[in-house]
C-alpha positions in Angstrom: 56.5 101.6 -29.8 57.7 104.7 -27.8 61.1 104.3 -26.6 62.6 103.5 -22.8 65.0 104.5 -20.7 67.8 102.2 -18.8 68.5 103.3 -15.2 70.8 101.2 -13.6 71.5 100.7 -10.0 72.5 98.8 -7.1 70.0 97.1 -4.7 72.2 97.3 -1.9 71.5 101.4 -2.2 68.2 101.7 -1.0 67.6 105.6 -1.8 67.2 104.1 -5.0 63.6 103.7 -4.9 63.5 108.0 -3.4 65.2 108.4 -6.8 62.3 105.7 -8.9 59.8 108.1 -7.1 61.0 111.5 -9.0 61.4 110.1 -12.3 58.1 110.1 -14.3 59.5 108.1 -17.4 59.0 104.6 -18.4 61.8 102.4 -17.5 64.1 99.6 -17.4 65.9 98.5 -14.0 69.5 97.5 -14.4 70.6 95.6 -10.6 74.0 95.2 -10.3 74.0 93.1 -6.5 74.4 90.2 -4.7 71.9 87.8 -4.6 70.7 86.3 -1.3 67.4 86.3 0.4 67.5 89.9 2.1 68.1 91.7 -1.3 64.5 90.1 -2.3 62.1 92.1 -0.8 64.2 95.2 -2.1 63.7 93.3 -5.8 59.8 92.8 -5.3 59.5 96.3 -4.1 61.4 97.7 -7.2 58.4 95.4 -9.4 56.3 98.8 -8.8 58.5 101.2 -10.7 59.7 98.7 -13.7 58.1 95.1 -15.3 61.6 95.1 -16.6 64.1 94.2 -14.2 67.8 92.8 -15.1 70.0 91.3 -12.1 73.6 90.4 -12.8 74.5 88.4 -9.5 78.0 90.3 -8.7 78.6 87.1 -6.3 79.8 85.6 -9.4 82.4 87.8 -10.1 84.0 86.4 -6.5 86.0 83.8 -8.2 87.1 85.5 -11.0 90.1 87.3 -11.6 89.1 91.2 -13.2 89.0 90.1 -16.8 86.7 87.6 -16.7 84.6 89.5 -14.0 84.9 92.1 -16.7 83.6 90.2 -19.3 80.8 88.5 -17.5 79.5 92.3 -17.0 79.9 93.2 -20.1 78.1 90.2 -21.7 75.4 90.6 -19.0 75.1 94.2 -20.4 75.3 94.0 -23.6 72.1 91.0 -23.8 70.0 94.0 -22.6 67.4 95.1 -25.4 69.3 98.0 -26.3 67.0 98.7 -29.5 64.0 99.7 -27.1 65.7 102.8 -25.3 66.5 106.1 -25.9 68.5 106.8 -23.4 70.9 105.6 -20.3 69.8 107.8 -17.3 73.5 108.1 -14.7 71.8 107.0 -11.8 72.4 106.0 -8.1 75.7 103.9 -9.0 76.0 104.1 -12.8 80.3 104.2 -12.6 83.0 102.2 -12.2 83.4 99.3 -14.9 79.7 99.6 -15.4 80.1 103.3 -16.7 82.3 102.4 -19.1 80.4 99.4 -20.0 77.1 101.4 -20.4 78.8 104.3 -22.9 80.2 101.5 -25.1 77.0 100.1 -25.5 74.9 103.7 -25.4 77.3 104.3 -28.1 77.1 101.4 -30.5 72.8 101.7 -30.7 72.5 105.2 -30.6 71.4 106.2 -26.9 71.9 109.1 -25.1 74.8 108.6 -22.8 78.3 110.1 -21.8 80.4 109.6 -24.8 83.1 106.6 -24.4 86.0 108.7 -24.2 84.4 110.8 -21.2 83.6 107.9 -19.6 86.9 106.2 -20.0 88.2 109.2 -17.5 85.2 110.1 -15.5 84.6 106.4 -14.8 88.5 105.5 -13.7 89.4 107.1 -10.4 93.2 107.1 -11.4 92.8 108.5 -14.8 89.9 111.2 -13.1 92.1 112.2 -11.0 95.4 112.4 -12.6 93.3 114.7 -14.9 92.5 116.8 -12.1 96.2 117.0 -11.0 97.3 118.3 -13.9 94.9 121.1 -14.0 96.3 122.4 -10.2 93.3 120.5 -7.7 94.8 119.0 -5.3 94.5 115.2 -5.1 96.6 112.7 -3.7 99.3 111.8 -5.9 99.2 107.6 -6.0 102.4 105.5 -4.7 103.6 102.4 -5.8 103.8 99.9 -2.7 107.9 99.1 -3.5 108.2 103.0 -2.6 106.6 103.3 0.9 108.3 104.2 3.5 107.5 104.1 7.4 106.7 107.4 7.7 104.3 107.2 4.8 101.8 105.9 7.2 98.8 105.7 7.6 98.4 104.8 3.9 94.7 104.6 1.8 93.9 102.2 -0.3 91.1 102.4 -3.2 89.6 100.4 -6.1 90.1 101.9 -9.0 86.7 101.3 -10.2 85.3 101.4 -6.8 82.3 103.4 -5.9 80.5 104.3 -2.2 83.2 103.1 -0.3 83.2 99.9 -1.1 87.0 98.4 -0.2 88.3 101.5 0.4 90.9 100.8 3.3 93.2 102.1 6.1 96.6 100.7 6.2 98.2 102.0 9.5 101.6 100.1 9.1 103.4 98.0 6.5 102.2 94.5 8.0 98.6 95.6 7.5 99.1 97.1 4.2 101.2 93.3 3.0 98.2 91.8 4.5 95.6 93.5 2.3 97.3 93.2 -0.5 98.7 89.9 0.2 99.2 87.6 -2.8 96.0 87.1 -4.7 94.8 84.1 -2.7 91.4 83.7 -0.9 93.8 84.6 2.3 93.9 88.2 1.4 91.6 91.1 1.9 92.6 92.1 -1.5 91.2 89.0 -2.9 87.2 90.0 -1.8 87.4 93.5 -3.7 89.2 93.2 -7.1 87.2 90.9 -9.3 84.7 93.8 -10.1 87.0 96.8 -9.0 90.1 96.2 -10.7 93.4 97.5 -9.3 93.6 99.5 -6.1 96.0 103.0 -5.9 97.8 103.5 -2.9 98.1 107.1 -1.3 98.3 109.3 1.7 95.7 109.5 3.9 94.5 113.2 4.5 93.6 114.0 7.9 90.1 115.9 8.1 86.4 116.2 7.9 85.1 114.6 4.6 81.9 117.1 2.8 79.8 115.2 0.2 79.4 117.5 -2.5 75.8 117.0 -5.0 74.9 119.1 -7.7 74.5 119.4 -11.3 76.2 120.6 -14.6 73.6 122.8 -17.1 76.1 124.3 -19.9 79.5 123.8 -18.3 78.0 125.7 -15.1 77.7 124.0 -11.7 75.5 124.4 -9.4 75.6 122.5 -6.1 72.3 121.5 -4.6 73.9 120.6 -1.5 77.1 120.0 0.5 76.8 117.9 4.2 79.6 116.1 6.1 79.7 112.4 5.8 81.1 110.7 9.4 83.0 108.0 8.7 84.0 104.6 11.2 88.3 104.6 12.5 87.8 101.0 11.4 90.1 99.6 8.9 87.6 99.7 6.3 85.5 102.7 5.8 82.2 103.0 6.8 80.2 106.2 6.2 77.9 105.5 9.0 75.9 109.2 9.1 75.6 112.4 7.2 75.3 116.2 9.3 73.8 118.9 7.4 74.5 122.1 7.7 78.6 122.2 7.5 80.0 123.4 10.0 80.9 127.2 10.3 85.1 126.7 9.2 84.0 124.8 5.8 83.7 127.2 3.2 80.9 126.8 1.1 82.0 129.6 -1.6 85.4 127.7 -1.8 83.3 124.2 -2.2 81.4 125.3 -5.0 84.9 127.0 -6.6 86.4 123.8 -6.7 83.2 122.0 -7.6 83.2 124.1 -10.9 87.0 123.5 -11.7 86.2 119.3 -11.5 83.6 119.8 -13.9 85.7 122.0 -16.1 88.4 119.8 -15.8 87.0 116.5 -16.8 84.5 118.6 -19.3 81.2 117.3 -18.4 79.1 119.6 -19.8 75.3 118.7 -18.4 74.2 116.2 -15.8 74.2 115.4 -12.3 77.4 114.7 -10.0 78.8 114.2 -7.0 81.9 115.0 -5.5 83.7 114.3 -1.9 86.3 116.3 -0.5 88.5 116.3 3.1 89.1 119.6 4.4 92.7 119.7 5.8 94.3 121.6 8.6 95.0 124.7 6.3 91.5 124.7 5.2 92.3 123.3 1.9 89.9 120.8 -0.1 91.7 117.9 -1.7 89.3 115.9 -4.2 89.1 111.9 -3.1 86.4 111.1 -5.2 84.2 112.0 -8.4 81.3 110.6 -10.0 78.9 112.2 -12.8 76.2 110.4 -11.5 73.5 111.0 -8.8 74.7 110.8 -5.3 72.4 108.2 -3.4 72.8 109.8 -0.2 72.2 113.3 -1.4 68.8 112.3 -2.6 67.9 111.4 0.8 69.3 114.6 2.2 67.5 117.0 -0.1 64.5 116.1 1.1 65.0 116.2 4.6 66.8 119.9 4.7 64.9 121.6 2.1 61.1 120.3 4.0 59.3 119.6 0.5 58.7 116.4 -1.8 62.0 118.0 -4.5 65.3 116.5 -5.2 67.9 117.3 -7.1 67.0 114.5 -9.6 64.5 116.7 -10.6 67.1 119.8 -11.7 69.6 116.6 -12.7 66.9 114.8 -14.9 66.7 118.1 -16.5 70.0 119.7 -16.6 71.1 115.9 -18.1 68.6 116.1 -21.0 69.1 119.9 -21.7 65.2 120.3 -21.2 64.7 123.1 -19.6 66.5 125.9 -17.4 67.2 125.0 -13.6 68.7 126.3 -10.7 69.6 125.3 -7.5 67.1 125.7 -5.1 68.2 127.1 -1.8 67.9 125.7 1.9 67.3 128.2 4.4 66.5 125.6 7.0 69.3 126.0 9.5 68.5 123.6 12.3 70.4 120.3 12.1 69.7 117.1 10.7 71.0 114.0 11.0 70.8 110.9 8.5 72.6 107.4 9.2 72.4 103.9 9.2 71.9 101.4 12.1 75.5 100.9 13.0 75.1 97.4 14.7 77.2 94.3 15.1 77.5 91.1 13.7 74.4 88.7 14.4 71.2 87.3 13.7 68.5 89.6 15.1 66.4 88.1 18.2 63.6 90.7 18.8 64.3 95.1 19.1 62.3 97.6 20.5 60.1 99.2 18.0 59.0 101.7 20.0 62.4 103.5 19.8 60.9 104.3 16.0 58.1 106.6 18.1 60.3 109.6 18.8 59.2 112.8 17.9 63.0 113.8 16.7 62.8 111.3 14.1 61.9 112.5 11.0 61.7 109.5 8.4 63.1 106.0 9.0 63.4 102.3 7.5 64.2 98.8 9.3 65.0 95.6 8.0 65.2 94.1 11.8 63.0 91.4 11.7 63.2 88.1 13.6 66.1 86.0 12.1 67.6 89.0 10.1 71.5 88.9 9.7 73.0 91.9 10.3 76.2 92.6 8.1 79.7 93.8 9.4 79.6 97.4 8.7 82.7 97.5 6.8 81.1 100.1 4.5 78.6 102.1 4.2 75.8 99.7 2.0 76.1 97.2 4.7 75.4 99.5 7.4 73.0 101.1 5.8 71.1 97.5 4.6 69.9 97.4 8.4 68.0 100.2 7.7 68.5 104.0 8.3 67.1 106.7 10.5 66.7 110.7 9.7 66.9 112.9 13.4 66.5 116.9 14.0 68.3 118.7 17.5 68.9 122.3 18.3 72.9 121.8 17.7 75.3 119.5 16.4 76.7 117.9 19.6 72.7 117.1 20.5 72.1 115.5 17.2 74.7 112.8 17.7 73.8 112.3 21.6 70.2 111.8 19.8 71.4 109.3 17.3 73.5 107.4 19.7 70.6 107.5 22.7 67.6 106.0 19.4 70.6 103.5 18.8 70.5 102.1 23.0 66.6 102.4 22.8 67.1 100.1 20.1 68.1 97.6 22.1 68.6 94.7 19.3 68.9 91.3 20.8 71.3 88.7 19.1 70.8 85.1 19.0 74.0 84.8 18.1 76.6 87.8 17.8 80.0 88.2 16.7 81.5 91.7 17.4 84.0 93.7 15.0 88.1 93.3 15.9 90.9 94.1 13.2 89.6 91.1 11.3 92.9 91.5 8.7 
């Protein structure tokens, strides 16, 4: 029986099914989500691509502490019929403690995957980027939270483990940070995050624009596909609510992919896809905030839309990953603007919208999940905003664009039954 391959992925990361699209190999799903009604019709939709599917419900990791959560994962994993693939594809949110989990297993039957010592770094933000350190990129060197000071603020904190944002948060003064953190209990903001993301660091936070960075590796050589802005909520927890393509004019492109190519050389991945984010301070520096040898969700979508044809970078990933063939990047000449976000919106359940707002000759692709009686999330980051769906827009310039996005978003005009708008909830 020929072989399959294992992609696994979360369902809250709909671009997921742009990246089922490019891959023409038979496969097996691995979910990693919570399970409620509104994931459903995401599950059903992925029965197209897959007859195997495997959801491990990361709701039950709530009431765990990180060991067990760990162990549930990594009995979940390893039950997986690991004698039918061939290989472990790094997909759409293959990192964290499933990285590591996937390269022990890859390992022990003989699949084609990172090797478990590259994954022990690549996969752990703190050991990634104490890596990078020591080869001279600048990252943010962590703090313990006995040593803070006042002036230390405002002060980021990050799961470990963490990936797309998810409980990365803004501490602006030493009550809010003792407030996250608090003691464990159900009280504390802490509390929602660790089970599957282990412990958080505690660093600066870097004042700047933040470029999302995807490419691929093909012999120790990177390439980067593309490089966009990612715009990012002032609430307490982040919230990468859009993406602008091109960069602007002051973000050096030939300095992105310079230090693009010293990550890759630094943590030695040799061939694959990855993704990098960087913030751009006021000396036009780029400090490194986050790494993944994976493909980037968001880039997939944003491919498409700035280079005007059906490719991603899966396609040169895919390849570059299983040293098939020789690939380059592919260029984007297309300079007018795009735009690609979620539908920021507030807490409720959704009454009626106007669909017409969908009609606009700007828009160039878009998905909605507004039906009647739909519960929109808190859009504390960026799978929750972008769960209400998503919306691609074109302009002449940059300050159009986001007058575009923010006029589609009061077209909308979404009508609650019942609302709750966001406040410092901490």
């Amino acid at each position: 029986m020929k072989k399959r391959k294992l992609i696994a992925a979360n369902l809250n990361c709909i671009p997921i099914l742009d990246y089922l699209t490019y891959v023409k190999m038979p496969v097996d799903i691995l979910l990693i989500s919570y399970k409620h009604p509104q994931n459903e019709m995401l599950f059903e939709k992925l029965k197209e691509y897959s007859e195997n599917i495997y959801w491990f419900d990361a709701g039950h990791s709530r009431s765990s502490n990180f060991f067990e959560a760990a162990m549930s994962l990594d009995k979940f994993v390893g039950s997986l019929p690991w004698e039918s693939y061939d290989s472990v594809v790094p997909s759409c949110i293959s990192d964290g403690l499933l990285g590591q989990v996937l390269a022990k297993y890859a390992s022990r039957f003989g699949c084609y995957f990172y090797p478990v010592d590259f994954a022990k770094v690549a996969f752990d933000k703190n050991k990634y980027l104490q890596k990078l350190y020591q080869d001279g990129l600048l990252v943010n060197k962590e703090m313990a939270p006995c040593d803070v000071r006042e002036e230390d603020f405002p002060l980021v904190c990050k799961p470990a483990l963490g990936s797309g944002g998810v409980g990365v948060y803004v501490a602006k003064n030493k009550e809010k940070l003792k407030a996250f953190l608090g003691d464990g209990s159900k009280k504390s903001a802490h509390y929602h995050f660790t089970p599957l993301w282990g412990d958080f660091r505690l660093e600066s936070f870097i004042e700047g624009p933040v470029v999302s960075v995807c490419g691929y590796v093909q012999r120790g050589k990177c390439f980067v596909d593309l490089a966009y802005e990612l715009l990012v909520t002032d609430l307490p927890y982040r919230a990468e609510y859009g993406c602008l393509w091109p960069l602007a004019p002051n973000l050096s492109q030939k300095k992105i992919q310079e230090v693009c190519q010293k990550v890759v050389t630094s943590l030695h991945l040799t061939d694959g896809p990855f993704m990098v984010d960087l913030v751009a301070d006021n000396q036009g520096r780029f400090w490194v905030i986050d790494f993944s040898p994976r493909f980037s969700s968001t880039g997939i979508k944003m491919v498409k839309f700035v280079s005007q044809e059906r490719r991603s970078y899966v396609d040169n990933g895919v390849q570059a990953y299983f040293a098939e063939v020789s690939v380059r990047a592919q260029s984007t000449e297309n300079d007018r603007p795009i735009f690609f976000g979620g539908l920021y919106l507030p807490k409720g359940t959704v009454k009626g919208f106007n669909k017409e707002a969908f009609s606009r000759p700007d828009i160039l692709e878009w998905s909605c999940n507004l039906e009647p009686g739909y519960l929109t999330m808190e859009p504390r980051i960026d799978s929750q905003v972008f769960r209400n769906g998503w919306v691609a827009l074109t302009a002449e310039d940059r300050p159009s664009l986001m007058e575009s996005y923010a006029d589609f978003l009061g077209q909308l005009n979404v009508e609650f039954s019942e609302t709750q708008y966001l406040g410092d909830i901490w």
